[in-house]
TISELUM-624351 format. One record per residue (C-alpha): residue number from 1; x, y, z. Coordinates in nm, 3 decimals, always signed. Each point is the difference from the previous one (the first is absolute). Example, Ala and Ser with C-alpha at 12.3 -4.5 7.8 and 13.67 -1.06 7.14 Angstrom:
2
ATOM,resi,xx,yy,zz
ATOM,1,+1.230,-0.450,+0.780
ATOM,2,+0.137,+0.344,-0.066
! end
This chain:
401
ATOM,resi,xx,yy,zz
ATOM,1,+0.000,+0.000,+0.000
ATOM,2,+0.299,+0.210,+0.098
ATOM,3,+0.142,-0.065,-0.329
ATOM,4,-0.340,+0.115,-0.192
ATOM,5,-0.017,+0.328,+0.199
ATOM,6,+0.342,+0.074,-0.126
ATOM,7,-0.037,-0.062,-0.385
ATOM,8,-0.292,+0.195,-0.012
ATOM,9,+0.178,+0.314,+0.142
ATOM,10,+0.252,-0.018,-0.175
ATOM,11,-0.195,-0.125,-0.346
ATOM,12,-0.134,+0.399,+0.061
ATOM,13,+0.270,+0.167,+0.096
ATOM,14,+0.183,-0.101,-0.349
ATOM,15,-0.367,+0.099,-0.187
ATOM,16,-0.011,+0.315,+0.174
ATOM,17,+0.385,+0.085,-0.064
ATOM,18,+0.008,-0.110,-0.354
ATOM,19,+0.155,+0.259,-0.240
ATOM,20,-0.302,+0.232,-0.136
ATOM,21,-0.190,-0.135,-0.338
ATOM,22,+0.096,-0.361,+0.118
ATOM,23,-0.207,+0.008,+0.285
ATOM,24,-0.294,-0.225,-0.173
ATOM,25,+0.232,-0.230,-0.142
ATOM,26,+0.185,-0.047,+0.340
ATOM,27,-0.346,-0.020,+0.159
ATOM,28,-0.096,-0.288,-0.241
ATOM,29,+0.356,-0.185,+0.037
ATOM,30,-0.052,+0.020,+0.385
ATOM,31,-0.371,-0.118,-0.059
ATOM,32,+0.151,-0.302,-0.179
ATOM,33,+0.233,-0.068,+0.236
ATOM,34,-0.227,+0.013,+0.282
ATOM,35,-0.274,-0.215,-0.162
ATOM,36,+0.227,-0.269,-0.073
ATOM,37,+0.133,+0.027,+0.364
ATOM,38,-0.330,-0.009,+0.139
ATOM,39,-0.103,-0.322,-0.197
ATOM,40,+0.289,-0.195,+0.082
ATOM,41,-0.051,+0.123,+0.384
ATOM,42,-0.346,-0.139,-0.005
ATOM,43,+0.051,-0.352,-0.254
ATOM,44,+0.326,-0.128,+0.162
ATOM,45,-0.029,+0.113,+0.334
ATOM,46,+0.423,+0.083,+0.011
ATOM,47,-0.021,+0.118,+0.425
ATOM,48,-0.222,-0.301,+0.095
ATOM,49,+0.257,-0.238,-0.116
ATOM,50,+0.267,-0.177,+0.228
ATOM,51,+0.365,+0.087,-0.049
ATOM,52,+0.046,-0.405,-0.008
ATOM,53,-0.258,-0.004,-0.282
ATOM,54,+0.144,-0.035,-0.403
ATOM,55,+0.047,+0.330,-0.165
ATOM,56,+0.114,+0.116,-0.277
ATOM,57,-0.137,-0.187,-0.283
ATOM,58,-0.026,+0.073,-0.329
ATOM,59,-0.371,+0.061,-0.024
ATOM,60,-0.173,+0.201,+0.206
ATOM,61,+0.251,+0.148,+0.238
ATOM,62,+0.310,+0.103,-0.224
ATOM,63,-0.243,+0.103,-0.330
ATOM,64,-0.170,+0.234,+0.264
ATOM,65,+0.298,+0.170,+0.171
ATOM,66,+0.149,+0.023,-0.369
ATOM,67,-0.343,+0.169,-0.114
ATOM,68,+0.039,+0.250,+0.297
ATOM,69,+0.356,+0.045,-0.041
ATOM,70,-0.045,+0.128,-0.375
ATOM,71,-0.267,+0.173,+0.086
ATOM,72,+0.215,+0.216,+0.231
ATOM,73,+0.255,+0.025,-0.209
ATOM,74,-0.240,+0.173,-0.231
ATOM,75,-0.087,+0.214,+0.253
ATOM,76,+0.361,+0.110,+0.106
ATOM,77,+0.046,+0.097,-0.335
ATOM,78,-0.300,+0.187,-0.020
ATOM,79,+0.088,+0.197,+0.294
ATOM,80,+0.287,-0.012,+0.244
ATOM,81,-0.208,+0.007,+0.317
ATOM,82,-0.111,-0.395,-0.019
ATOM,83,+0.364,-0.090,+0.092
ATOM,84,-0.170,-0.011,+0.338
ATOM,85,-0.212,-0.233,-0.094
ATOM,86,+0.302,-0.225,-0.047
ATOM,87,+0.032,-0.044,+0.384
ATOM,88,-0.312,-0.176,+0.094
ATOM,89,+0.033,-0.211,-0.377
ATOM,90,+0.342,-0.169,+0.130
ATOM,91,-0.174,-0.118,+0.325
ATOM,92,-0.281,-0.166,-0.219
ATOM,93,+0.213,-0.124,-0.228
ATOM,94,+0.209,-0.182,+0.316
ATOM,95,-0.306,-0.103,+0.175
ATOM,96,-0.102,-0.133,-0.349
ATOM,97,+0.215,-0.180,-0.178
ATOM,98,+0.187,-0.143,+0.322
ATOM,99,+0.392,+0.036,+0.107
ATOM,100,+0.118,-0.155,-0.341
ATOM,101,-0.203,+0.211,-0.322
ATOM,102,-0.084,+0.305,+0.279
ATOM,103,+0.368,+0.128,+0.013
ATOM,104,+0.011,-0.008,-0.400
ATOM,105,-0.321,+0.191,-0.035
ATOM,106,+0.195,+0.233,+0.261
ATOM,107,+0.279,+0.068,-0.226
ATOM,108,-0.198,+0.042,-0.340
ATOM,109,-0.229,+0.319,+0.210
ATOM,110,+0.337,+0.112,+0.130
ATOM,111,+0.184,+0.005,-0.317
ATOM,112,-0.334,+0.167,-0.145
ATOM,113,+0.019,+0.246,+0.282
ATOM,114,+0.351,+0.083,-0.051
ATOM,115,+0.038,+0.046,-0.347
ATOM,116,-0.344,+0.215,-0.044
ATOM,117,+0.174,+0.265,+0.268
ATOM,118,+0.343,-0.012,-0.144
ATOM,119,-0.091,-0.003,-0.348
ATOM,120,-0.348,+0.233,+0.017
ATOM,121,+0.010,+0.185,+0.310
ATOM,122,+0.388,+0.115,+0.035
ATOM,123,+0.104,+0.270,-0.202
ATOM,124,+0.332,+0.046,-0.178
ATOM,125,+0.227,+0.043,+0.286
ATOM,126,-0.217,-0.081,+0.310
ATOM,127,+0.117,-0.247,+0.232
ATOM,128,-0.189,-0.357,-0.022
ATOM,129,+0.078,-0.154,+0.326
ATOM,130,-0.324,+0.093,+0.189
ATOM,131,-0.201,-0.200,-0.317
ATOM,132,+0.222,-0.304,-0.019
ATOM,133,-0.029,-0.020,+0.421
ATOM,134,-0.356,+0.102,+0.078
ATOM,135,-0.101,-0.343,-0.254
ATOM,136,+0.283,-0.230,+0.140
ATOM,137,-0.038,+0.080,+0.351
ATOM,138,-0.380,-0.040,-0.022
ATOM,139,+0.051,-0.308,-0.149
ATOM,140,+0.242,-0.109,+0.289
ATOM,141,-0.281,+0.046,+0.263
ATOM,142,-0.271,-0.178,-0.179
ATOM,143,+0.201,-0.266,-0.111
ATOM,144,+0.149,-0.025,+0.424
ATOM,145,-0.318,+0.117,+0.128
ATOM,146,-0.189,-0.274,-0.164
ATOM,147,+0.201,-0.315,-0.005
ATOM,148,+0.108,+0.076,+0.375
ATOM,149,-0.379,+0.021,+0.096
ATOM,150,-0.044,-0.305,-0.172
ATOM,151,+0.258,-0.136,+0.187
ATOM,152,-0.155,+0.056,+0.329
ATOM,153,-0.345,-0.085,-0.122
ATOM,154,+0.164,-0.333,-0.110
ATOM,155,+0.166,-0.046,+0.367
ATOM,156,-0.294,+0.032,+0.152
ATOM,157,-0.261,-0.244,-0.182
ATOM,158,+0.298,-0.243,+0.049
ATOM,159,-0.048,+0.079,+0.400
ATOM,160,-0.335,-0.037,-0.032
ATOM,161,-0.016,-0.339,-0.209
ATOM,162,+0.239,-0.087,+0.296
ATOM,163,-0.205,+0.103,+0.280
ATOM,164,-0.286,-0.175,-0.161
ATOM,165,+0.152,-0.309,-0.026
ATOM,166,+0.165,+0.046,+0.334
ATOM,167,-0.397,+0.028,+0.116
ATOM,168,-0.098,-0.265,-0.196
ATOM,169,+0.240,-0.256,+0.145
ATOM,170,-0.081,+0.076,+0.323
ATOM,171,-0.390,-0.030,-0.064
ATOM,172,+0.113,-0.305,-0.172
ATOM,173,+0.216,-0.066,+0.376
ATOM,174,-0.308,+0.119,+0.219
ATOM,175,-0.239,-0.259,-0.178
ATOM,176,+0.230,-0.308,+0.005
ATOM,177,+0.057,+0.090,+0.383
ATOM,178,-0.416,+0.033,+0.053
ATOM,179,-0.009,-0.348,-0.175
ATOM,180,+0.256,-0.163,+0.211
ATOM,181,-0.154,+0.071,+0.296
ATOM,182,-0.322,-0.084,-0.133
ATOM,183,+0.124,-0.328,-0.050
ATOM,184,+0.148,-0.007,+0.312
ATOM,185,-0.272,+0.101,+0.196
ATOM,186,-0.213,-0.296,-0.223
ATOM,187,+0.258,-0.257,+0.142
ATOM,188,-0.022,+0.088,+0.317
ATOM,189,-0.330,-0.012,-0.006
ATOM,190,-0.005,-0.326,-0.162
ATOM,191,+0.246,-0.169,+0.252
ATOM,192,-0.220,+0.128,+0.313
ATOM,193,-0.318,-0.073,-0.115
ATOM,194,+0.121,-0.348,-0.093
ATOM,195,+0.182,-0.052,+0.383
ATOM,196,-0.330,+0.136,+0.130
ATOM,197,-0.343,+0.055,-0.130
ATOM,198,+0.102,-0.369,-0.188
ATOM,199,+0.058,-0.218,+0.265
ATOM,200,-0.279,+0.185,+0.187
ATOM,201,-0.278,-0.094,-0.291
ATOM,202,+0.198,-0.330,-0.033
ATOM,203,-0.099,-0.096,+0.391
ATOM,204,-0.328,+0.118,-0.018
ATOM,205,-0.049,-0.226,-0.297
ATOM,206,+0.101,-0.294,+0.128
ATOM,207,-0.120,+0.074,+0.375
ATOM,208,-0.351,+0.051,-0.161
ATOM,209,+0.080,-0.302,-0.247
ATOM,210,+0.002,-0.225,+0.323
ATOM,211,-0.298,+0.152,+0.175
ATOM,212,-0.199,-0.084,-0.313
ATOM,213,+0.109,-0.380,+0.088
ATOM,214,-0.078,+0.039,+0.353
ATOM,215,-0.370,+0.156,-0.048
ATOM,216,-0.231,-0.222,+0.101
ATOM,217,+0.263,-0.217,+0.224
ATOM,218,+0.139,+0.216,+0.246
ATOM,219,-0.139,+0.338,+0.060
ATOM,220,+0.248,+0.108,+0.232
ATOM,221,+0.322,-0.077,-0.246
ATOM,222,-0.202,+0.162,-0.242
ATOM,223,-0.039,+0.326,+0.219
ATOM,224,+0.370,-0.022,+0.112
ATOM,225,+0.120,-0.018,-0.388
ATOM,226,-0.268,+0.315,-0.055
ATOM,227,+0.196,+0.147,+0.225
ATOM,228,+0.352,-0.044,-0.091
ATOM,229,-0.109,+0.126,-0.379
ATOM,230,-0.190,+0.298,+0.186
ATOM,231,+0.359,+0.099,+0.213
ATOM,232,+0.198,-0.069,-0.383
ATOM,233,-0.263,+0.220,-0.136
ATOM,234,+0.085,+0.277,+0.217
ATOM,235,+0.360,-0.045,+0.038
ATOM,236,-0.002,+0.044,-0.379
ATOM,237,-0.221,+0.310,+0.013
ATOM,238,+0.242,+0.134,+0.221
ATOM,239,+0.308,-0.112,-0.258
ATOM,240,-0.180,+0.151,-0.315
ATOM,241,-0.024,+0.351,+0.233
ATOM,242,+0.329,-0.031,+0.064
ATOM,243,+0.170,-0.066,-0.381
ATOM,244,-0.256,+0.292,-0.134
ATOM,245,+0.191,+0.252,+0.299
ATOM,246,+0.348,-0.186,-0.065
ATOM,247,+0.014,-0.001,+0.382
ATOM,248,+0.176,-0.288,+0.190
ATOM,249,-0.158,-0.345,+0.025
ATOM,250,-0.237,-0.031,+0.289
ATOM,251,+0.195,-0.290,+0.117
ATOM,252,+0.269,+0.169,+0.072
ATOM,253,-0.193,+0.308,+0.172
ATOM,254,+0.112,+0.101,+0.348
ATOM,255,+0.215,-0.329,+0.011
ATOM,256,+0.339,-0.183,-0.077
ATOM,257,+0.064,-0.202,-0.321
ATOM,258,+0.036,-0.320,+0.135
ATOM,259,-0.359,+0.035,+0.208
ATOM,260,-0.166,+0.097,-0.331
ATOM,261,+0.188,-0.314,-0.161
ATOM,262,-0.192,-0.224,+0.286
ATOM,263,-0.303,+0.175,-0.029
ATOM,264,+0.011,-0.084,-0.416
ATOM,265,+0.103,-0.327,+0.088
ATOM,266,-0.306,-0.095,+0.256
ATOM,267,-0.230,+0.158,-0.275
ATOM,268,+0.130,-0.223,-0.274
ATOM,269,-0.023,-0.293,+0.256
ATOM,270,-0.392,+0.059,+0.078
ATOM,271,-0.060,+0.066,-0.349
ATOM,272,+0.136,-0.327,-0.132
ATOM,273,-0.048,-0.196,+0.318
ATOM,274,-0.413,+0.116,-0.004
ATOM,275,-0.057,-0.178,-0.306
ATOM,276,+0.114,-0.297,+0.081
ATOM,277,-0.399,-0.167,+0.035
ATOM,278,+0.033,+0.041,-0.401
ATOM,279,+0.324,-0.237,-0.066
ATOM,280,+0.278,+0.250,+0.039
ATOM,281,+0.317,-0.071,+0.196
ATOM,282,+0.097,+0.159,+0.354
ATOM,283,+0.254,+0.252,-0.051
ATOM,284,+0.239,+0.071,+0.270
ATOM,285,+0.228,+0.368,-0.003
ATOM,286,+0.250,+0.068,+0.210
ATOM,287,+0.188,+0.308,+0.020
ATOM,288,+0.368,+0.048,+0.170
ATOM,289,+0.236,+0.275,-0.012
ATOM,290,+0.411,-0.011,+0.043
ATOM,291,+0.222,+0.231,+0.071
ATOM,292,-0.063,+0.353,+0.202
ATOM,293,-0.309,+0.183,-0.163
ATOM,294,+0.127,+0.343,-0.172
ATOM,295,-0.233,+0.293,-0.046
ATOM,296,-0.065,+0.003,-0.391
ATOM,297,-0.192,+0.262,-0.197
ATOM,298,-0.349,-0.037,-0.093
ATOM,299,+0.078,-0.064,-0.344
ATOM,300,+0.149,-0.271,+0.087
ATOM,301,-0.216,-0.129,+0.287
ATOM,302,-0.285,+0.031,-0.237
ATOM,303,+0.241,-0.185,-0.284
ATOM,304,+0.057,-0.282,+0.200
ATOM,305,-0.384,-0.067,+0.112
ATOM,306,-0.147,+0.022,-0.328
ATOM,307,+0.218,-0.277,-0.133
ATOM,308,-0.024,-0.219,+0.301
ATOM,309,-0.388,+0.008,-0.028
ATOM,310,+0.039,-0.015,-0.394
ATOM,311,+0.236,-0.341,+0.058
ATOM,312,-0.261,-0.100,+0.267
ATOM,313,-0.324,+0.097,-0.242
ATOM,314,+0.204,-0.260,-0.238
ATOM,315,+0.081,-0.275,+0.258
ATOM,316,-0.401,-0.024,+0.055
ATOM,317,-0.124,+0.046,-0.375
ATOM,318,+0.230,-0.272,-0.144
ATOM,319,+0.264,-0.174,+0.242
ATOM,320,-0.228,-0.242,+0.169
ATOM,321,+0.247,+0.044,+0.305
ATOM,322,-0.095,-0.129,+0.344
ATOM,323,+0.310,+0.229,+0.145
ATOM,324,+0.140,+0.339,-0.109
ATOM,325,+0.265,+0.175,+0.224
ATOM,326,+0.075,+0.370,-0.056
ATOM,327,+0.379,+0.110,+0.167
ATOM,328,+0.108,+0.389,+0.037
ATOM,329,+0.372,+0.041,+0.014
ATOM,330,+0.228,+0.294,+0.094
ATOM,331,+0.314,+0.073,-0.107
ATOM,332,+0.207,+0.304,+0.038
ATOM,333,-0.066,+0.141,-0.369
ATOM,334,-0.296,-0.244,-0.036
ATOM,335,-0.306,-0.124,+0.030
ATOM,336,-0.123,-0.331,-0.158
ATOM,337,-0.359,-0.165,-0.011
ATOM,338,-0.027,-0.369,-0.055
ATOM,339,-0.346,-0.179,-0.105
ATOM,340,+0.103,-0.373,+0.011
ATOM,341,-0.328,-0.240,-0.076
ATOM,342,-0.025,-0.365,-0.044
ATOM,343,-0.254,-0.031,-0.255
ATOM,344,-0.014,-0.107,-0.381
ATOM,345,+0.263,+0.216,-0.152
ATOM,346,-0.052,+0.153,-0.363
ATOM,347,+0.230,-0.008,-0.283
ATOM,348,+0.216,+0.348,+0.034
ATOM,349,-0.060,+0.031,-0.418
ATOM,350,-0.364,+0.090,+0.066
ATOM,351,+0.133,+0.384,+0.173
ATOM,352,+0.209,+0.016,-0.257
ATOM,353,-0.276,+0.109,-0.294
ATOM,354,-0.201,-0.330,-0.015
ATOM,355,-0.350,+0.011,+0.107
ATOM,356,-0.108,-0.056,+0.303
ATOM,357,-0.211,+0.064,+0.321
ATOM,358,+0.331,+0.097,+0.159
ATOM,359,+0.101,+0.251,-0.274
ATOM,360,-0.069,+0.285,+0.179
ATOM,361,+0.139,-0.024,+0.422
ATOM,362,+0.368,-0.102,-0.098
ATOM,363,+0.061,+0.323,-0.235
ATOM,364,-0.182,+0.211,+0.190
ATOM,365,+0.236,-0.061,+0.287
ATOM,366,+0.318,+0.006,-0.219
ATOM,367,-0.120,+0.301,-0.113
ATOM,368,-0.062,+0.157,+0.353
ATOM,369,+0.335,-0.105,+0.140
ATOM,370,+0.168,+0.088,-0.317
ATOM,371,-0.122,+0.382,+0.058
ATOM,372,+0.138,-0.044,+0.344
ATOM,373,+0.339,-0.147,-0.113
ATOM,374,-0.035,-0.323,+0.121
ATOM,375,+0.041,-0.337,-0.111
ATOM,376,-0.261,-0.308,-0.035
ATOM,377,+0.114,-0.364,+0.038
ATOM,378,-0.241,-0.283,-0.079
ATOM,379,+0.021,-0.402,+0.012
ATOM,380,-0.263,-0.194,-0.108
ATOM,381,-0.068,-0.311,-0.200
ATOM,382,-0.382,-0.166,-0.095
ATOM,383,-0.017,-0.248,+0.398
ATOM,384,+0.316,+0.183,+0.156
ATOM,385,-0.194,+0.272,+0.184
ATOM,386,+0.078,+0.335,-0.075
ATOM,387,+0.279,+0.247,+0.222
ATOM,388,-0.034,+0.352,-0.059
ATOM,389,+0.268,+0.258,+0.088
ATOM,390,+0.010,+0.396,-0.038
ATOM,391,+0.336,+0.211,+0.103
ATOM,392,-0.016,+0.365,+0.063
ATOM,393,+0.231,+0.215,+0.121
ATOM,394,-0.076,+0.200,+0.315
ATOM,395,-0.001,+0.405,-0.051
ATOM,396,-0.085,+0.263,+0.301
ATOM,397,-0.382,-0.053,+0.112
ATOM,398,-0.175,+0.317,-0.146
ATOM,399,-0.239,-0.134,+0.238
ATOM,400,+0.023,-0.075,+0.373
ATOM,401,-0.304,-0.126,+0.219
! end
């Protein structure tokens, strides 16, 4: 816009200071000069394209700024005042044709410019430095002027195509970070809801499984299995509460470790012992502890009692055990959990991507103590009985009770 303020001043300012008698033919050169400018400022849109665009073709951009250019050099001849004109021409002709063809248009208007004041305009004896600088010395600053603005211009789309990358990468970042711990968060829900709410609905299947073979028999097993499902019902009410909040197992609530370990083990005993009116075996857990008890943080207190009732929820579903014996050890830097049963076994092959009832306990506790940094050891073979063992090492209790 700038640049279209200042050829129209100057377009009359070389109409108005044309010699007299030539003043209508100047006015028409300048008329043709600034039609043709004012087409090609409308049709190609030259200051609405990027410097990193292609200029300087053939057809439109160099006919036009040739057009113009002859135009003005009609005009110069016509009268001396439209050298001025030659000023705002070299900065269109650099914006136009681009750093390559710009600088050559330069030098043709410069040449023009020279030559019409040394050869017209200086009389016989008159110095003709001031008309060979005023046209190189304009052409200097537009040729500087123009390539160093395009310069920056250039610099700073690069920064920006840099910052918006930089921006996209970390949106890219922030999402693969959201969907890590959304997977996370779906593990660990998946590993508590199977050491939980499972064996809770598991035991008040089979508990009401039995009464429904007692009905009719023995009304007071039957209420005394009612029962037992009614107290799994609500200690897995309580569990499902408890995942939702991600607060610490109720078991473990205003108590040690090793008494929530009994108190999981007498549960699992009373569950699998109460149906034993339908065909099931007794099962008998024990739980023992070595070594002097360390405080450990809730993490890992809660670690360590999820997996013993997950290895427990499995020594009821599928071991047909009659004895399962849960031992706590300390050591210094660690603290292991052993789940040793004498039931059936199962072929290790089935954890590792086979199907299977069992598919899902195993990995979900490698998976917990991995996230820990632990270790998982297991023995088993189909009539061997099945020895579980989880190492973790001890860290600072985060909480004490």
């Amino acid at each position: 816009m700038g640049l279209d303020v200042l050829f129209a001043i100057l377009i009359v300012v070389a109409v108005v200071q044309a010699p007299s008698g030539t003043i209508w033919v100047a006015a028409l050169s300048a008329g043709l000069f600034a039609a043709v400018y004012a087409w090609g400022r409308v049709a190609m849109r030259v200051y609405e394209r990027s410097v990193e665009a292609s200029r300087g073709g053939w057809w439109p951009d160099t006919a036009w700024i040739a057009v113009l250019t002859v135009l003005w050099a009609v005009s110069l001849w016509i009268t001396p005042a439209a050298l001025w004109i030659a000023f705002p021409l070299m900065f269109l002709q650099m914006h136009v044709l681009g750093p390559h063809r710009g600088p050559i248009a330069v030098l043709v208007t410069t040449l023009a410019g020279v030559a019409e004041g040394v050869l017209v305009q200086a009389g016989p004896g008159d110095p003709w430095t001031g008309f060979v600088l005023g046209p190189v010395l304009g052409a200097g600053v537009a040729v500087g002027v123009v390539l160093g603005i395009e310069a920056f211009v250039r610099e700073s789309q690069t920064r920006q195509r840099t910052v918006d990358e930089l921006t996209q990468a970390r949106r890219h970042l922030a999402q693969a970070e959201r969907d890590r711990a959304v997977t996370e968060e779906r593990a660990r829900l998946g590993r508590d809801i199977h050491d939980t709410l499972a064996q809770s609905l598991s035991a008040i299947e089979l508990l009401l499984r039995t009464a429904e073979n007692t009905t009719g028999t023995d009304s007071e097993q039957t209420r005394m299995l009612i029962g037992q499902a009614r107290e799994a019902a609500r200690d897995g009410l309580g569990e499902a509460r408890r995942v939702v909040q991600d607060l610490t197992p109720g078991d473990l609530d205003r108590t040690t470790l090793l008494d929530a370990l009994h108190r999981v083990a007498e549960r699992t005993a009373t569950t699998n012992n109460g149906t034993d009116a339908g065909g099931s075996r007794p099962l008998a857990v024990s739980v023992h502890s070595n070594g002097a008890a360390v405080p450990l943080s809730v993490p890992l207190e809660t670690a360590l009692l999820r997996i013993a009732q997950s290895a427990l929820a499995n020594v009821t579903e599928h071991a047909e055990a009659t004895r399962a014996r849960v031992t706590l050890s300390y050591e210094p830097d660690l603290v292991t959990l052993d789940v040793v049963d004498d039931g059936k076994g199962f072929d290790p092959a089935i954890i590792d991507g086979q199907a299977g009832e069992r598919g899902f306990g195993i990995p979900a506790i490698r998976s917990r103590i991995r996230a820990l940094g632990g270790a998982v050891a297991l023995d088993t073979a189909p009539g061997d009985g099945t020895a579980l063992a989880v190492t973790l090492p001890t860290h600072p209790a985060e909480t004490t009770r």
